[in-house]
C-alpha positions as CSV (number, residue, x, y, z in Angstrom):
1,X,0.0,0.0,0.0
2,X,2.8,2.5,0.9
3,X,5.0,1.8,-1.9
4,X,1.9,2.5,-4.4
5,X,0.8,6.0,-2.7
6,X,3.3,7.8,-5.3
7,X,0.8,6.1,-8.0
8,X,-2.4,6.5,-6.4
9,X,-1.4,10.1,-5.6
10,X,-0.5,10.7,-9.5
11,X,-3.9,8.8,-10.8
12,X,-5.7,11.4,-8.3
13,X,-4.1,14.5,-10.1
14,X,-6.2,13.4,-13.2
15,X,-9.2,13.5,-11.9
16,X,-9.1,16.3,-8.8
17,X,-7.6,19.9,-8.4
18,X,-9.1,22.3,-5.9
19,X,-10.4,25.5,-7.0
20,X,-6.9,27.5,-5.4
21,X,-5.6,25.0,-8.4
22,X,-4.0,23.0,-5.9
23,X,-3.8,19.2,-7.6
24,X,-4.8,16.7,-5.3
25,X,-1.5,14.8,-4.5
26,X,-0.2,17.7,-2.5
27,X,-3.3,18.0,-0.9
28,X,-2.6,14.2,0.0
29,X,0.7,14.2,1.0
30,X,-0.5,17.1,3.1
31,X,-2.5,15.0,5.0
32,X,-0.3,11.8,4.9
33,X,2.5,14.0,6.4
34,X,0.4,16.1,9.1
35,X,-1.1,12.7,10.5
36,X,2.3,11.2,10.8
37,X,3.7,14.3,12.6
38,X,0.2,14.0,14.9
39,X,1.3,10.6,15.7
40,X,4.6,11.4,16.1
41,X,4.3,14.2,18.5
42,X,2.2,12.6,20.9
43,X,3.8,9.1,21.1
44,X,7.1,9.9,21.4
45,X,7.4,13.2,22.3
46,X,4.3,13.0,24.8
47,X,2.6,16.2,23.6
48,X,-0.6,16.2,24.7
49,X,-3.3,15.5,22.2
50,X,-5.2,18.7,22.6
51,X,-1.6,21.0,21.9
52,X,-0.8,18.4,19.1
53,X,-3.9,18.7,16.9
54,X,-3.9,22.3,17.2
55,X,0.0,22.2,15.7
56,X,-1.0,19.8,12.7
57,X,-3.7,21.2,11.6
58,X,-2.2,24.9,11.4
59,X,0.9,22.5,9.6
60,X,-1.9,20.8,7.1
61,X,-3.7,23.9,6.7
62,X,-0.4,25.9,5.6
63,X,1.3,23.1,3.8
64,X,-1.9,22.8,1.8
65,X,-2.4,26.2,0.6
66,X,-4.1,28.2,3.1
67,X,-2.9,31.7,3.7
68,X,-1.5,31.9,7.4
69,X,-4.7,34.6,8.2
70,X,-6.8,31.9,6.3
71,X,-5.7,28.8,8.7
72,X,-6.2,31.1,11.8
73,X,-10.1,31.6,10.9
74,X,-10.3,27.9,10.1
75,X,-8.9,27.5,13.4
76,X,-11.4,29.3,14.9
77,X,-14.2,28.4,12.9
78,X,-13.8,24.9,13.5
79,X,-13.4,25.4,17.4
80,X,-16.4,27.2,18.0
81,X,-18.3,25.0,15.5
82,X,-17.6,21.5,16.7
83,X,-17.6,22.8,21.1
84,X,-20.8,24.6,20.7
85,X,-22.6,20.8,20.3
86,X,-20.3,19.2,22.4
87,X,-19.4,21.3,25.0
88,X,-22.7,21.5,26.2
89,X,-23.3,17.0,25.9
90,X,-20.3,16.5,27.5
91,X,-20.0,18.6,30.4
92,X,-24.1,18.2,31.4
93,X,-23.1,14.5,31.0
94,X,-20.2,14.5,33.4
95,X,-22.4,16.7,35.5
96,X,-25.0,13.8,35.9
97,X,-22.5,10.7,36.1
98,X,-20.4,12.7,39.3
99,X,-23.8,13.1,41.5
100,X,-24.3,9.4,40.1
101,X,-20.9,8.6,41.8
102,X,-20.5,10.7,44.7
103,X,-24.6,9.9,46.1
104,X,-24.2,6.1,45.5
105,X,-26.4,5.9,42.9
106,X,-23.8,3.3,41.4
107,X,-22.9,1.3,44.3
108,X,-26.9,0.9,44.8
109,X,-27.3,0.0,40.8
110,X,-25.0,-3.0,41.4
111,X,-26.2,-4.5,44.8
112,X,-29.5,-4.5,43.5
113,X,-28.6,-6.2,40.0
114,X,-26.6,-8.9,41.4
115,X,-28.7,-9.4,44.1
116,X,-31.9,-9.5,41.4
117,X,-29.9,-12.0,39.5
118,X,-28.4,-14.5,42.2
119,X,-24.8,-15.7,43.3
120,X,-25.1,-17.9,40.0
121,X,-25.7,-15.2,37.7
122,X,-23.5,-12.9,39.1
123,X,-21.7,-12.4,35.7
124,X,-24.7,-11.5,33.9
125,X,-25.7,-9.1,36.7
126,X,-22.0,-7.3,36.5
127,X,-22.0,-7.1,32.7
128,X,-25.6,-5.2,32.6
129,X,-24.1,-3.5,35.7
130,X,-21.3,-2.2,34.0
131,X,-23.4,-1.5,30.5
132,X,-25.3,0.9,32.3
133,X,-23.0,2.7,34.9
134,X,-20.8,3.6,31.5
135,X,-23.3,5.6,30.1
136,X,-23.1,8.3,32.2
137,X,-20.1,7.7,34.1
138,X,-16.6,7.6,32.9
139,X,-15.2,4.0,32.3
140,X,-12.1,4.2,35.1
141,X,-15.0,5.9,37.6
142,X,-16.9,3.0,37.1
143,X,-14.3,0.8,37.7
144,X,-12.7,2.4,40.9
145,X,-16.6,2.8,42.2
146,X,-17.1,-1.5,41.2
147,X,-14.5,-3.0,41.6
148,X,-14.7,-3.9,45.8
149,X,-18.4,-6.0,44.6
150,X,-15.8,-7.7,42.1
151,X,-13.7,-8.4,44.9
152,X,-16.4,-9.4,46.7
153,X,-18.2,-12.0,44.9
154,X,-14.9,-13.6,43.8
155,X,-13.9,-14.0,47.8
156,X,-17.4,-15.3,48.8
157,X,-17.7,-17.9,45.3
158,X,-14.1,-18.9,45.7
159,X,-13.5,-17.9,42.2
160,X,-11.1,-16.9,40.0
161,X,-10.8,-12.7,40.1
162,X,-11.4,-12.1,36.4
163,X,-14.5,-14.7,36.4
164,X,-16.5,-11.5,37.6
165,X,-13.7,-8.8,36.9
166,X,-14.4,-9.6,32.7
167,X,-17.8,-9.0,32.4
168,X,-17.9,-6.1,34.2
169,X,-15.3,-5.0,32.5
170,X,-16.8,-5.5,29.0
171,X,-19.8,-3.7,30.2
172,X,-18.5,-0.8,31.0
173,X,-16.2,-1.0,27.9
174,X,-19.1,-1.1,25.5
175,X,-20.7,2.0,26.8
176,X,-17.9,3.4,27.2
177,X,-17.4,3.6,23.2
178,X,-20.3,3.0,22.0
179,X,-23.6,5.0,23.3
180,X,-24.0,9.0,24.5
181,X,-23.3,10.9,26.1
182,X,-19.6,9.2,26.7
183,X,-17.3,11.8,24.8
184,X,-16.3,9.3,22.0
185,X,-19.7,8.3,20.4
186,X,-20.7,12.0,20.8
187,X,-17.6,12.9,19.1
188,X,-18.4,10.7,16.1
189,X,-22.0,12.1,15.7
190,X,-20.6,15.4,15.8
191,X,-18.1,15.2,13.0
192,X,-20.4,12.9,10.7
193,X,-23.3,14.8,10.9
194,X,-25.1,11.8,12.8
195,X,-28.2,11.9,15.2
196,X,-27.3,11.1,18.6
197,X,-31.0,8.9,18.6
198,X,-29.7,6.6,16.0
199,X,-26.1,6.1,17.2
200,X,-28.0,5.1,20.5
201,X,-30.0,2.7,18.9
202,X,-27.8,1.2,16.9
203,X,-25.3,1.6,19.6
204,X,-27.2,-0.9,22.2
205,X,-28.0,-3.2,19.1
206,X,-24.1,-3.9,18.8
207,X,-22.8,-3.5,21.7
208,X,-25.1,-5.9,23.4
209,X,-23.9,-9.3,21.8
210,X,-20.2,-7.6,22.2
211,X,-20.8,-7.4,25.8
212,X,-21.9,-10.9,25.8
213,X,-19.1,-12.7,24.0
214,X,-16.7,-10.7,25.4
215,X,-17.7,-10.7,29.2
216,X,-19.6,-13.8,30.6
217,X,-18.7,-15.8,27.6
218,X,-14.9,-14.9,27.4
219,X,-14.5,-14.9,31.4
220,X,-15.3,-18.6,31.6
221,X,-12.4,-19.4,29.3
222,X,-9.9,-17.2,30.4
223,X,-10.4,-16.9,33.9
224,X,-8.6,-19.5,35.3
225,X,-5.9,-19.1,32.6
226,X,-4.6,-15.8,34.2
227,X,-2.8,-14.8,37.1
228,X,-4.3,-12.1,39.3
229,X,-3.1,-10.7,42.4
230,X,-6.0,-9.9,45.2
231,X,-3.5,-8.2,47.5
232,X,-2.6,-5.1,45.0
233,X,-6.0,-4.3,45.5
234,X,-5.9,-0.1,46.8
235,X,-9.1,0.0,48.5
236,X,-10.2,1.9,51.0
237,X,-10.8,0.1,54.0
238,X,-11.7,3.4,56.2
239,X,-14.5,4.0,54.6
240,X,-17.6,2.5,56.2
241,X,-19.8,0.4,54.0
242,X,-23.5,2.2,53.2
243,X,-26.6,0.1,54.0
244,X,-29.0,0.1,51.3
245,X,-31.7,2.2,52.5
246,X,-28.8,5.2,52.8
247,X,-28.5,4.8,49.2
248,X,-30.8,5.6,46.0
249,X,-33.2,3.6,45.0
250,X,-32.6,1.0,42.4
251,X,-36.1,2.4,40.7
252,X,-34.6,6.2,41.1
253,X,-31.1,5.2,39.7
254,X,-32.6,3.7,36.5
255,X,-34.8,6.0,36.1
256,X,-32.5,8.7,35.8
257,X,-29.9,6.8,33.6
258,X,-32.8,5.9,31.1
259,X,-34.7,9.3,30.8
260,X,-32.3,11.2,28.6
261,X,-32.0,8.1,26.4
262,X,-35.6,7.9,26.0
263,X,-36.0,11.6,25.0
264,X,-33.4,11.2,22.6
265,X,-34.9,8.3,21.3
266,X,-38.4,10.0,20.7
267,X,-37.2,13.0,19.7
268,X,-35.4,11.0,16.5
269,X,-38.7,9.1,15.9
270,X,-40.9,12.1,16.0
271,X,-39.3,13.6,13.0
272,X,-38.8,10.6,10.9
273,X,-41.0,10.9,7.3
274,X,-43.3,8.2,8.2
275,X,-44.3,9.9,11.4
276,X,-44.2,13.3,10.8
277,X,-47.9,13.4,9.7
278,X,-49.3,11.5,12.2
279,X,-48.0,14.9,14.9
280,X,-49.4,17.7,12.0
281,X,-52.6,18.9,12.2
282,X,-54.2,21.3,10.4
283,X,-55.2,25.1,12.5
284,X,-58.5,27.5,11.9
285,X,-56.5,30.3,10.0
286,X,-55.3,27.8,7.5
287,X,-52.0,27.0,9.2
288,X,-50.5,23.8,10.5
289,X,-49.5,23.1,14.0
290,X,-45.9,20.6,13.6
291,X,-46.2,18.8,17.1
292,X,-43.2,16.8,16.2
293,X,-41.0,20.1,16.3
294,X,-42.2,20.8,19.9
295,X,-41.3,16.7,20.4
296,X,-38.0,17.2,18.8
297,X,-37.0,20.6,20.6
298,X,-38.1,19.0,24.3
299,X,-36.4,15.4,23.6
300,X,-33.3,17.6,22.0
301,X,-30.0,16.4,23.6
302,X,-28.9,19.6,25.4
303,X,-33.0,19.6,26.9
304,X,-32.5,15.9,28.0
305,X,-29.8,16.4,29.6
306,X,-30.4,19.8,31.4
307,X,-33.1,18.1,32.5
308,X,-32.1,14.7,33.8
309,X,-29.0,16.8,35.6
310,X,-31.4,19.1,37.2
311,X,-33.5,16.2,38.7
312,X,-30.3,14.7,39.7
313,X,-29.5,17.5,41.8
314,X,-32.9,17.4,42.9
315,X,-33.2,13.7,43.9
316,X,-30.1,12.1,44.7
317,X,-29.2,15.4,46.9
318,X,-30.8,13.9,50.1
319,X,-28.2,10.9,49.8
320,X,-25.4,12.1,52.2
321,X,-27.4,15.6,52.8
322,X,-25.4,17.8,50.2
323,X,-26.8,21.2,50.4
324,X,-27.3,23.3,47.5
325,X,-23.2,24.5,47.8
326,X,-22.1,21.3,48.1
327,X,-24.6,19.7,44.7
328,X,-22.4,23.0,42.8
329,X,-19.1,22.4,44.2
330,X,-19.6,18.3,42.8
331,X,-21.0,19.8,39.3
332,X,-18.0,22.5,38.8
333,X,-15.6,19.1,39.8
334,X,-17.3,17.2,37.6
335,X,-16.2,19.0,34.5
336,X,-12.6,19.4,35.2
337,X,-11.8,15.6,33.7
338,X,-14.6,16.7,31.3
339,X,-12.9,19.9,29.8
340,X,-9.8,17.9,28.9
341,X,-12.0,16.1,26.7
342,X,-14.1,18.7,25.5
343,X,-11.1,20.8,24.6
344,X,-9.0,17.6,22.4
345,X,-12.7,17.3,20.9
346,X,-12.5,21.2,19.6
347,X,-9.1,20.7,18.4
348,X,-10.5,18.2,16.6
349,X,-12.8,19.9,15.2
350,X,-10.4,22.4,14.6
351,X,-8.6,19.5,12.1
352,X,-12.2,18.9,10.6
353,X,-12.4,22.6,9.5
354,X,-9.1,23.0,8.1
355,X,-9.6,19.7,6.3
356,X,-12.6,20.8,4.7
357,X,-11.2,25.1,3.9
358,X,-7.9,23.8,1.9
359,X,-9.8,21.0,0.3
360,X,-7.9,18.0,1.4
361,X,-11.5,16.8,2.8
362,X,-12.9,16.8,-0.8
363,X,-10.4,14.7,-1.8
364,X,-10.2,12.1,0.8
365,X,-14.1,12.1,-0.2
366,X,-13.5,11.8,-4.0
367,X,-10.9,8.6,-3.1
368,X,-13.3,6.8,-0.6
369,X,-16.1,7.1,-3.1
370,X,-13.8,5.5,-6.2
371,X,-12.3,2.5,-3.2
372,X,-13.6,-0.8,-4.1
373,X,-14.0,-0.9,-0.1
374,X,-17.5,-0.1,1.9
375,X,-17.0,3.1,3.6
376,X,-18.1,1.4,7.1
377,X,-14.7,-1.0,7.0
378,X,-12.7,2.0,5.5
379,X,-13.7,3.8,8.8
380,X,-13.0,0.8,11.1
381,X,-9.9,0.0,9.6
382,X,-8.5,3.7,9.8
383,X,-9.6,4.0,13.8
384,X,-8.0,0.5,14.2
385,X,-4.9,1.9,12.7
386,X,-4.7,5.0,15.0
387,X,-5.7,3.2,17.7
388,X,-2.8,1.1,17.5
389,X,-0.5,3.9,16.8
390,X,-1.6,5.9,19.9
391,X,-3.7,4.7,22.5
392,X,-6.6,6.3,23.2
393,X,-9.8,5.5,22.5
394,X,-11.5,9.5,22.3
395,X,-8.4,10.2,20.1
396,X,-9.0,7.8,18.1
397,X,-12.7,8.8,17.6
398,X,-11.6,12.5,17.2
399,X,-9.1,11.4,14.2
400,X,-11.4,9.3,12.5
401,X,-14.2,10.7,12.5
402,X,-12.7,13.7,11.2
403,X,-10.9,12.2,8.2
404,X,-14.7,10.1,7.4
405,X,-16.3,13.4,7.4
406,X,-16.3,14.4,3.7
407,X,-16.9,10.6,2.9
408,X,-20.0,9.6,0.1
409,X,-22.5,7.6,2.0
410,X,-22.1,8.8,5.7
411,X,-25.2,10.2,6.0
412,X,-28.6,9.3,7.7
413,X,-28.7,6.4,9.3
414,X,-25.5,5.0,7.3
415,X,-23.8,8.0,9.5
416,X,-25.0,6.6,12.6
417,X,-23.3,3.5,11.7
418,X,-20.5,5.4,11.0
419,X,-20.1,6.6,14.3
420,X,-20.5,2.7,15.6
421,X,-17.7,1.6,13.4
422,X,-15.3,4.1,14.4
423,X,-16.3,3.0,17.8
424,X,-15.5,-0.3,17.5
425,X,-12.1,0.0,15.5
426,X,-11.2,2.6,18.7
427,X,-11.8,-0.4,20.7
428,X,-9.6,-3.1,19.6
429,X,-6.4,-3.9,20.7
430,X,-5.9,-1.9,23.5
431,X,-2.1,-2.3,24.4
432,X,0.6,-0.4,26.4
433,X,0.0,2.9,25.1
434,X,-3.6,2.8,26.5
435,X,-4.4,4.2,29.8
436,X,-7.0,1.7,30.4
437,X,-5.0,-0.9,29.5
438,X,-2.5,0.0,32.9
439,X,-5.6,0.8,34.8
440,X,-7.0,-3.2,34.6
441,X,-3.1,-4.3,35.0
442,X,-2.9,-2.5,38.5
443,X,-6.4,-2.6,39.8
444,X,-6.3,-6.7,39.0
445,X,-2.7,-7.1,39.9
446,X,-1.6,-8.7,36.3
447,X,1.6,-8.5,34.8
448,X,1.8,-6.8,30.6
449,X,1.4,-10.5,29.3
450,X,-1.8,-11.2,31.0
451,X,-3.1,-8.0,30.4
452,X,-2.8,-8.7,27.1
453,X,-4.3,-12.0,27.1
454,X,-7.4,-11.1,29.1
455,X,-8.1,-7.1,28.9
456,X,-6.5,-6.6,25.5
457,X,-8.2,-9.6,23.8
458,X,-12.0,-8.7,25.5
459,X,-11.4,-4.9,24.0
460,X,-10.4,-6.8,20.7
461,X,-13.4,-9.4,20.8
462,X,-15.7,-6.3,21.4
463,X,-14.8,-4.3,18.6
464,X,-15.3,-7.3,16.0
465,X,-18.1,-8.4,17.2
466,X,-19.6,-4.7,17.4
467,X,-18.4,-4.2,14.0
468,X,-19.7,-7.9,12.5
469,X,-23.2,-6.4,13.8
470,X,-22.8,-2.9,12.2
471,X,-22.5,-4.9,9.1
472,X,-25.7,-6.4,9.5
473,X,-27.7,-3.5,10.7
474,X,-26.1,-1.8,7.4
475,X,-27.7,-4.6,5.5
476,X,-31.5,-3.6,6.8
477,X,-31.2,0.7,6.3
């Protein structure tokens, strides 16, 4: 493939030049170069991923014909385009999933699940455990806030740590990529124009057999082929264990997590062309009066969310008596992990615009659309690339999803799946350059090569299996 980019570069000339007359192989080596710089900076020279972006996309922008006053506005277009959707998701998200946290509204989610579901089925109650607490709590949260039941039910069962440790694990891994408001999925949506309702949808349609393979299914088998140490365990012993009725109600907890799905997931029906006229009716003056618009406006992410967060404030404020100083003091915490993220999701937006200004966007597009490949495995093999390269998951997201943007085909529902592919490409083969992948090695006391035999190979079983299934969704839309 590399030593035929000089020919594949040359055949493009014949067929694109940009209207600054710029022919399309500069335009792609542009890219090519800027991408391996992006790479470059932040594996080996550490640069954070935010500061990095920001420096190859001015580099792209310049290299590819933009005047240095023309980058700057990209630069700033594409900022203030891409944070004034996410901004508000992600930080009303992480808003929600810290009183979730700090009231033990997640603690109480997975007593009463595996209580629910029995000693026997205690895998199957920590993998729906874990699919939900993802969703609006960070993945490493979850697992800090979860792991002492893991510990738990492994002591009391007499088995082996990861037998419980996987399918949480996979739970909260699937969420974690694959349904909003977690930053990556949102990300996607953002950059590919997708609906949030749909990447839900189909979201939860793949990730659910993921979860399944790769946690109850997978634990059985690799369990008792890994060695786990109980005694690296950090927990904290001081703190006394809550009783049940000083926590929120298992009712109250799902109710919360579920709303803003819901909302999202009606406010993407009620405007869909078959159902449009069923919520129109026709006024005394003449008029019309569009119901689904007032549907789509209260079931609008940034409406779901103010509202779920706002009841969470409400309700789950009586659990350890915060006051209304102490419910503002959690939310302003709760977005200082989140603005990292939101700001590496502006940068790369920042990418996206600059892409799009000197034209290299258009001919990414015009190459995708002449590939003999389906744009859905183009996407999942370029995250599973960068993934690879660099780590992280939201990276990965913001990367991809950018350079997919200007792609024939992403749009509608095919956009939705998209978002799910790049999600499931971001997944696999999580290594030593992922956070996560230290995170499991330390809080299940494994060494690199059993990490890799048991965390990395879950991530990796997820993201094929998620991606098998975005395959045959695409087959139905």
């Amino acid at each position: 493939m590399i030593e035929n980019l000089p020919m594949i570069l040359g055949e493009a000339d014949k067929v694109y030049k940009s209207a600054r007359g710029i022919e399309a192989s500069h335009l792609l080596w542009s890219i090519v170069i800027g991408i391996v710089i992006l790479l470059f900076m932040i594996i080996y020279f550490k640069v954070h991923p935010f500061i990095a972006l920001l420096i190859t996309s001015m580099g792209v922008g310049l290299a590819a014909g933009l005047s240095p006053m023309e980058t700057i506005k990209s630069v700033q277009s594409g900022m203030g385009g891409t944070l004034g959707f996410v901004a508000i998701v992600v930080g009303l998200g992480a808003m929600f999933g810290r009183m979730l946290e700090v009231s033990g509204g997640a603690e109480s989610l997975a007593r009463s699940i595996v209580k629910m579901f029995g000693s026997k089925n205690s895998q199957w109650a920590l993998v729906i455990t874990g699919f939900l607490i993802s969703i609006p709590v960070f993945l490493d949260v979850g697992l800090v806030i979860l792991i002492p039941i893991v510990y738990s039910l492994s002591k009391k069962a007499g088995k082996p740590l990861l037998y419980y440790g996987i399918p949480l694990l996979a739970g909260l891994a699937v969420t974690h990529s694959f349904i909003p408001p977690t930053p990556g999925p949102v990300i996607g949506a953002q950059n590919l124009g997708a609906d949030l309702g749909l990447v839900i949808l189909f979201g939860a349609i793949a990730g659910i057999p993921a979860a399944i393979i790769a946690g109850p299914i997978f634990a059985r088998y690799i369990s008792d082929k890994v060695k786990t140490n109980i005694s690296s365990f950090t927990l904290d012993t001081n703190k006394p264990e809550l009783e049940d009725k000083d926590l929120p109600g298992f009712g109250l907890v799902m109710f919360l997590i579920l709303l803003p799905l819901v909302m999202m997931l009606i406010g993407t029906m009620a405007v869909l062309p078959s159902v449009k006229p069923y919520l129109t009716w026709g006024t005394a003056d003449g008029g019309s009066f569009h119901l689904y618009e007032m549907i789509a406006f209260v079931c609008h992410p940034f409406v779901a969310l103010i509202v779920v967060s706002l009841v969470a404030f409400k309700l789950l404020s009586r659990y350890g008596s915060y006051s209304r100083e102490d419910v503002q003091e959690i939310a302003t915490k709760s977005l200082e992990p989140a603005g990292i993220i939101i700001l590496v999701t502006g940068a790369g937006g920042v990418f996206k615009a600059v892409l799009k200004d000197s034209g290299v966007a258009d001919v990414l597009g015009s190459m995708m659309e002449e590939s003999s490949l389906p744009v859905l495995l183009i996407a999942f093999l370029i995250a599973t690339m960068v993934r690879v390269a660099q780590g992280s998951a939201t990276v990965t997201m913001v990367i991809t999803s950018t350079l997919m943007a200007g792609a024939t085909g992403m749009t509608g529902p095919t956009a939705a799946l998209g978002v799910i592919a790049i999600a499931c490409g971001a997944t696999v083969f999580s290594h030593v350059n992922d956070s996560g992948f230290w995170l499991v090695s330390r809080f299940f006391g494994m060494n690199v090569k059993d990490t890799l035999k048991s965390w990395t190979m879950m991530e990796t079983i997820i993201g094929v299996v998620g991606f098998v299934m975005v395959l045959i969704i695409s087959a139905f839309i």
